[in-house]
C-alpha positions in Angstrom: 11.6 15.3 -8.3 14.5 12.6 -8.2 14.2 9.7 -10.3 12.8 6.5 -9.0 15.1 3.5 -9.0 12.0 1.2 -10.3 14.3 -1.9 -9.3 14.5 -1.4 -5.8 11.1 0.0 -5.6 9.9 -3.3 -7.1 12.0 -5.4 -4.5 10.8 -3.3 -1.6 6.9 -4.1 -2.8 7.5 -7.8 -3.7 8.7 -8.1 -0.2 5.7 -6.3 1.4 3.6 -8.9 -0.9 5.3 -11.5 0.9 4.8 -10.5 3.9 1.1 -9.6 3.3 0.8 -12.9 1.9 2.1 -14.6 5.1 -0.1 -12.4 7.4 -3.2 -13.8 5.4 -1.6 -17.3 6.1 -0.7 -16.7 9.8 -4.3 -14.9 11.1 -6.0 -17.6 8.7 -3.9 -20.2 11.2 -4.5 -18.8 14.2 -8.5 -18.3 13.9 -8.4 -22.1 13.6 -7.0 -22.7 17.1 -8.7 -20.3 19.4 -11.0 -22.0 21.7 -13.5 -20.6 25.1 -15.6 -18.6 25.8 -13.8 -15.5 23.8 -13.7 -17.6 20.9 -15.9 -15.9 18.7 -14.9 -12.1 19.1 -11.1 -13.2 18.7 -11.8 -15.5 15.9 -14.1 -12.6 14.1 -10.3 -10.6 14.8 -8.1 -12.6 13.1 -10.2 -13.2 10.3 -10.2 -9.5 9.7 -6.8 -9.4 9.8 -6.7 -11.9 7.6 -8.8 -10.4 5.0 -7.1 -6.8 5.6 -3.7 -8.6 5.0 -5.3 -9.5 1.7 -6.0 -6.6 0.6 -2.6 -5.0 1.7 -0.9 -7.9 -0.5 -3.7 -7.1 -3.2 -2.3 -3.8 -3.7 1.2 -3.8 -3.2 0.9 -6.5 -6.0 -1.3 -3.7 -8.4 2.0 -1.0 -7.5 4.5 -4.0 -8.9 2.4 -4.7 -12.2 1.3 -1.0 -12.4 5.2 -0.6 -11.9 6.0 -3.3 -15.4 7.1 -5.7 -13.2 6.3 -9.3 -12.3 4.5 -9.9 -9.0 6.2 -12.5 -6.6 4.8 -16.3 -5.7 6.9 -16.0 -3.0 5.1 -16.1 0.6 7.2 -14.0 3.5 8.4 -15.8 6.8 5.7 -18.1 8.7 6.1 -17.5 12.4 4.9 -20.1 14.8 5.9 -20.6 18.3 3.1 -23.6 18.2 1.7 -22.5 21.2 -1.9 -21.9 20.7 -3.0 -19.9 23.8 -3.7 -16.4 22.2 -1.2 -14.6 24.5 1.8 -16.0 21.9 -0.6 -15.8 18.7 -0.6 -12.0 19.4 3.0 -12.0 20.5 4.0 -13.4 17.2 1.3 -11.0 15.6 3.0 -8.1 17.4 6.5 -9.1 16.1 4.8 -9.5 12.5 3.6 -6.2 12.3 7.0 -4.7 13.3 8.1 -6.2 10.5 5.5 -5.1 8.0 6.0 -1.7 9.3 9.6 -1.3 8.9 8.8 -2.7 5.4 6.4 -0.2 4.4 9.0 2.7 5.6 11.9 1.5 3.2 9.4 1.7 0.7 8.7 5.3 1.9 12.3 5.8 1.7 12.6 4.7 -1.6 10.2 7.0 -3.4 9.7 10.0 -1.0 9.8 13.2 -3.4 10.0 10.3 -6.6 6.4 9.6 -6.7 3.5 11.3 -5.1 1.5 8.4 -5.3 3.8 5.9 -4.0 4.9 8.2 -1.4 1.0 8.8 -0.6 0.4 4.6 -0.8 3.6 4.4 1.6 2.4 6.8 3.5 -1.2 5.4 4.2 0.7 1.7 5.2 2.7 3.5 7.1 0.0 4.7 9.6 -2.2 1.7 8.7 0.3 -0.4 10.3 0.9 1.7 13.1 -2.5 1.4 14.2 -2.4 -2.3 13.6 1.0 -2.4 15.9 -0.8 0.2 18.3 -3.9 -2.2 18.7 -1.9 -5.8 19.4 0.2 -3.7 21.9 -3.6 -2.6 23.4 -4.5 -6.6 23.4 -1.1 -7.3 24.8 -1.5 -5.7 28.4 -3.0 -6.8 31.5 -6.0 -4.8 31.9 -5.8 -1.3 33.9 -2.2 -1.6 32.7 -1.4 2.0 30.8 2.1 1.2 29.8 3.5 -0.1 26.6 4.0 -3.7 25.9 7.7 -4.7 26.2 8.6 -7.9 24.0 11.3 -10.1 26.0 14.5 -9.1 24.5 16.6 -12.1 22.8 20.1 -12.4 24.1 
């Protein structure tokens, strides 16, 4: 096995910590402004994101200490279109989770063949996330609607 370059591994986690950190921040925010009659279901949602964000920040946060290193205060990017109809809440969520994804496979990139159980934690985000991306794409689309959901493309 290569050597693990411990400083960049360390970077990579601290900045999925972040980002964890901000999802718990972001869902937290958005369960506070959902309102009708779907309130309760969506709400029940995003507080399980919430909590799942968490726990993803939880142990990204055990790899940096477990690691020597010191876990960051830091909280990642807050996005907030402050439109509260839940069309844009999972819009931003959607864009959130790209971004937690790609995260997760630098990390993979950093220590694949360097550390089995890095490489396995990467691994499990990995797929975690693409589930997570997979399921706001789901709650993205018009019903009977098969295809993908196709973010507006900035110019």
């Amino acid at each position: 096995m290569a050597e693990l370059d411990k400083e960049a591994v360390v970077a990579a986690l601290n900045r999925i910590l972040e980002a964890e950190l901000a999802g718990v921040v972001r869902y937290t925010h958005y369960s506070f402004l959902v309102f009708g009659f779907g309130r309760i279901p969506i709400v029940s949602w995003l507080n399980a994101q919430a909590d799942e964000s968490l726990q993803h920040a939880r142990m990204a946060g055990e790899w940096i200490t477990t690691l020597g290193a010191h876990p960051s205060l830091a909280i990642g990017p807050l996005l907030d279109s402050h439109q509260h109809d839940i069309g844009a809440m999972l819009r931003e969520s959607h864009e959130s989770e790209r971004g937690a994804l790609k995260l997760y496979h630098e990390l993979l990139a950093l220590v694949a063949d360097r550390s089995v159980a890095l490489e396995e934690y990467a691994r499990q985000m990995v797929q975690t996330e693409e589930l997570h991306l997979a399921e706001v794409d789901k709650m993205l689309r018009k019903p009977g609607d098969l295809s993908a959901f196709a973010p507006a493309r900035s110019s």
